[in-house]
Short mmCIF file of the C-alpha atoms (twelve columns), coordinates in Angstrom:
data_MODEL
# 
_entry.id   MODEL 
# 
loop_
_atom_site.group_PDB 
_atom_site.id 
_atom_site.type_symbol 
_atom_site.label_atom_id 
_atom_site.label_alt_id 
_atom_site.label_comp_id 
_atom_site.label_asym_id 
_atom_site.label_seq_id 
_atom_site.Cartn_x 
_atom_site.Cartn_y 
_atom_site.Cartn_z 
_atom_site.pdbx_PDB_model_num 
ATOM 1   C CA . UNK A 1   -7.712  7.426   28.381 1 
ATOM 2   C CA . UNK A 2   -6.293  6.061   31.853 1 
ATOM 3   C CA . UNK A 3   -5.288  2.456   29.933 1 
ATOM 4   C CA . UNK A 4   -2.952  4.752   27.724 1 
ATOM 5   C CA . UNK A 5   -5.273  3.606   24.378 1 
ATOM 6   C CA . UNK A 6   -4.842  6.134   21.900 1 
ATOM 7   C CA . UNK A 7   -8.453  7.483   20.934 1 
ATOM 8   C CA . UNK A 8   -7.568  10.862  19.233 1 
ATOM 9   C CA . UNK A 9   -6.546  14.284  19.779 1 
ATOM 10  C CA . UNK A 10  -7.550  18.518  19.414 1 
ATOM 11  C CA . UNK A 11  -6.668  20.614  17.508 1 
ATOM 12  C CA . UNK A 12  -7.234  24.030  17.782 1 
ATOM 13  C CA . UNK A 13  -8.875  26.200  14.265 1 
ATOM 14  C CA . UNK A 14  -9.464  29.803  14.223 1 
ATOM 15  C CA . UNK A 15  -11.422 30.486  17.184 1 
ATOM 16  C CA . UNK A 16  -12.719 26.876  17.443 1 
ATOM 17  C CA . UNK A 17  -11.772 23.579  19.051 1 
ATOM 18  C CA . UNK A 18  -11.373 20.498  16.836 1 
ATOM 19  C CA . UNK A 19  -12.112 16.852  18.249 1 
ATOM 20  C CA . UNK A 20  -10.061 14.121  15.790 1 
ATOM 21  C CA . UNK A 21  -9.453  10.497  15.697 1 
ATOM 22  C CA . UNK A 22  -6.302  9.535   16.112 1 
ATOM 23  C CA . UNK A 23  -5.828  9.279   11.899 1 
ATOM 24  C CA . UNK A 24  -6.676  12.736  11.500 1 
ATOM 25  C CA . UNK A 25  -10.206 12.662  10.728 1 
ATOM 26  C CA . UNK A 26  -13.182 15.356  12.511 1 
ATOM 27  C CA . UNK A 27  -15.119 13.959  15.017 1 
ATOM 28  C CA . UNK A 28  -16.852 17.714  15.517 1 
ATOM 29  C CA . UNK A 29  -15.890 21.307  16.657 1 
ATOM 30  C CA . UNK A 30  -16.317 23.074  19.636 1 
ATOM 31  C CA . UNK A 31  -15.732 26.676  21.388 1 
ATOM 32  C CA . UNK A 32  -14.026 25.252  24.148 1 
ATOM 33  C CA . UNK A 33  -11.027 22.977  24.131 1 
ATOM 34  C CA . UNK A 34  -12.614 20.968  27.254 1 
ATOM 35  C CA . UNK A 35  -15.649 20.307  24.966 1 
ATOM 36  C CA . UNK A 36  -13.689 18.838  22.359 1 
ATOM 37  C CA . UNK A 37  -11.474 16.725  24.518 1 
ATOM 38  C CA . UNK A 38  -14.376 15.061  26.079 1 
ATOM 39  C CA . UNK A 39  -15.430 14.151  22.676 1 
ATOM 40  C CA . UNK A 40  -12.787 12.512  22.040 1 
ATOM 41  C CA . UNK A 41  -12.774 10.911  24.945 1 
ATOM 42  C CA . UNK A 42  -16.563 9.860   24.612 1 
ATOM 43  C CA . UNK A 43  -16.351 8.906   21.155 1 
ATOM 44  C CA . UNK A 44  -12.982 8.904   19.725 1 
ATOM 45  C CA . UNK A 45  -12.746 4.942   20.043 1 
ATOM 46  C CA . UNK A 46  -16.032 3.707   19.204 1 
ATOM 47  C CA . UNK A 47  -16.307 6.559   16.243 1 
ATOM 48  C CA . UNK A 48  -13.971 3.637   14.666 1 
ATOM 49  C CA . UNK A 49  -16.292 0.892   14.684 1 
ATOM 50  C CA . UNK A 50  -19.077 3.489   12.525 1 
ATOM 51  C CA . UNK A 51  -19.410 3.698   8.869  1 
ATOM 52  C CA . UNK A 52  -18.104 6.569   7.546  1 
ATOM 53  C CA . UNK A 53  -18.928 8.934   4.087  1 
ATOM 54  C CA . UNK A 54  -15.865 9.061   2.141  1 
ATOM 55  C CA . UNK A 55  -15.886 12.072  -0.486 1 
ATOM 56  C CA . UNK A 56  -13.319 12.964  -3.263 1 
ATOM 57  C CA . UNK A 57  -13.966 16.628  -4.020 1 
ATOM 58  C CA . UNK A 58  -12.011 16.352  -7.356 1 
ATOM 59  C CA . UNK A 59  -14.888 13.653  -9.026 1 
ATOM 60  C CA . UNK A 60  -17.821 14.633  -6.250 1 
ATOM 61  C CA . UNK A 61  -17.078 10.673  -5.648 1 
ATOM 62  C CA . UNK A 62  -19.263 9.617   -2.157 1 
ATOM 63  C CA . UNK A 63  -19.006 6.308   -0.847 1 
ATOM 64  C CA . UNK A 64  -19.694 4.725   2.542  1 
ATOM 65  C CA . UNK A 65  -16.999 2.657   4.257  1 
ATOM 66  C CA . UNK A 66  -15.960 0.776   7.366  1 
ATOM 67  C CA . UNK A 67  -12.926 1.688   9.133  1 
ATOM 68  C CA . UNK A 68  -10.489 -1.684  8.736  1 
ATOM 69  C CA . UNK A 69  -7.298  0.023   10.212 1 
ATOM 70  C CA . UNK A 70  -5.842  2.820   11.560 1 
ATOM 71  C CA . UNK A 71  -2.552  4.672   12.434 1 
ATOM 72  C CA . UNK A 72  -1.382  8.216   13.178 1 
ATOM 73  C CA . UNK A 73  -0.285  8.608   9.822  1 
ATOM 74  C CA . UNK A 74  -2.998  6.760   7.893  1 
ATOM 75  C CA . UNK A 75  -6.274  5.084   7.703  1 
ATOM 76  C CA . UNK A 76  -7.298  1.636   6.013  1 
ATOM 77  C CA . UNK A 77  -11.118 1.863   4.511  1 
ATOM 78  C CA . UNK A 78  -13.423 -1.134  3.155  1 
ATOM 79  C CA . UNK A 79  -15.155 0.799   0.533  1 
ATOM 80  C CA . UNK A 80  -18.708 -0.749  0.871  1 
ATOM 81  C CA . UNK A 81  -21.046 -0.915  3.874  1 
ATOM 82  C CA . UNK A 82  -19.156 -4.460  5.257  1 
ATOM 83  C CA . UNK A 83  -15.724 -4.796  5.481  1 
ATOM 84  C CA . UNK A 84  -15.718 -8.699  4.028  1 
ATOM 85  C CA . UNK A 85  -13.080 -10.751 2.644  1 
ATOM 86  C CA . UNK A 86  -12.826 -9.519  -0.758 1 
ATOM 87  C CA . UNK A 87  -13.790 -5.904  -0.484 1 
ATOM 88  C CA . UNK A 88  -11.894 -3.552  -2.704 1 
ATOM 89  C CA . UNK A 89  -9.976  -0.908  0.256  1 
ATOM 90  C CA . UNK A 90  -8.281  2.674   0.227  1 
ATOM 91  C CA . UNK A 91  -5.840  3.436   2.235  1 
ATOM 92  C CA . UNK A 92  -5.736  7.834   2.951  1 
ATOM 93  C CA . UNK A 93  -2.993  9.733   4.432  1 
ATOM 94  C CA . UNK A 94  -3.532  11.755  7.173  1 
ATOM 95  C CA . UNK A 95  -2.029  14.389  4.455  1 
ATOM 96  C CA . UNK A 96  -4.657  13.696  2.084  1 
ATOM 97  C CA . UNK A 97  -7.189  14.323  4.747  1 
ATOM 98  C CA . UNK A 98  -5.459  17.524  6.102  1 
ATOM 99  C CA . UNK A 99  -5.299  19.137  2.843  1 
ATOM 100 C CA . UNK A 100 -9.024  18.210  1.566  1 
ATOM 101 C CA . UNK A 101 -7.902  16.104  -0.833 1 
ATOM 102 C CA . UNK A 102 -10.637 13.494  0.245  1 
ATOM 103 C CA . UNK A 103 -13.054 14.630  3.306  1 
ATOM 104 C CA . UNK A 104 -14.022 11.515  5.403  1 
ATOM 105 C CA . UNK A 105 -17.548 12.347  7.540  1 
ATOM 106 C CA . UNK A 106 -18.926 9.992   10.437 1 
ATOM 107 C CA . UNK A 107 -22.330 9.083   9.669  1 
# 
């Protein structure tokens, strides 16, 4: 964006274009790099303000969450459908979401 806020990146898969948020989670894929740019210029911010699905593959765990914070290296979740005072959080690696260890979905 022109105000230099950071609202994600691409990353390029195989033959396919990846739109992330700036903690490493999908926002969608694309054929063309310019597609998935735009996404993340469309929705890269707001996508942080959505509840997510949080899944651990190794206990087929799903939850729903709220984004509390983020980084480039991490990401903050309330694991509920608020984020109150109170609310038991997770805090995932951009590693852990790299290497499937837990698959975080925008709803």
């Amino acid at each position: 964006m022109d105000d230099g806020e950071l609202c994600g990146y691409v990353d390029g898969h195989a033959r396919e274009w990846h739109a992330m948020t700036i903690f490493g989670g999908r926002l969608g894929a694309h054929d063309r790099r310019e597609d998935a740019e735009q996404q993340v210029l469309d929705v890269g911010l707001a996508s942080l303000a959505e509840r997510w699905t949080l899944i651990d593959p190794a206990s087929d765990e799903v939850q729903v969450v709220c984004i509390q914070h983020v980084s480039p290296s991490a990401v903050t979740l309330a694991l509920g459908y608020y984020s109150l005072p109170g609310v038991p959080t997770v805090t995932i690696s951009r590693r852990d979401l790299a290497s499937g260890r837990f698959q975080l979905h925008r709803r």
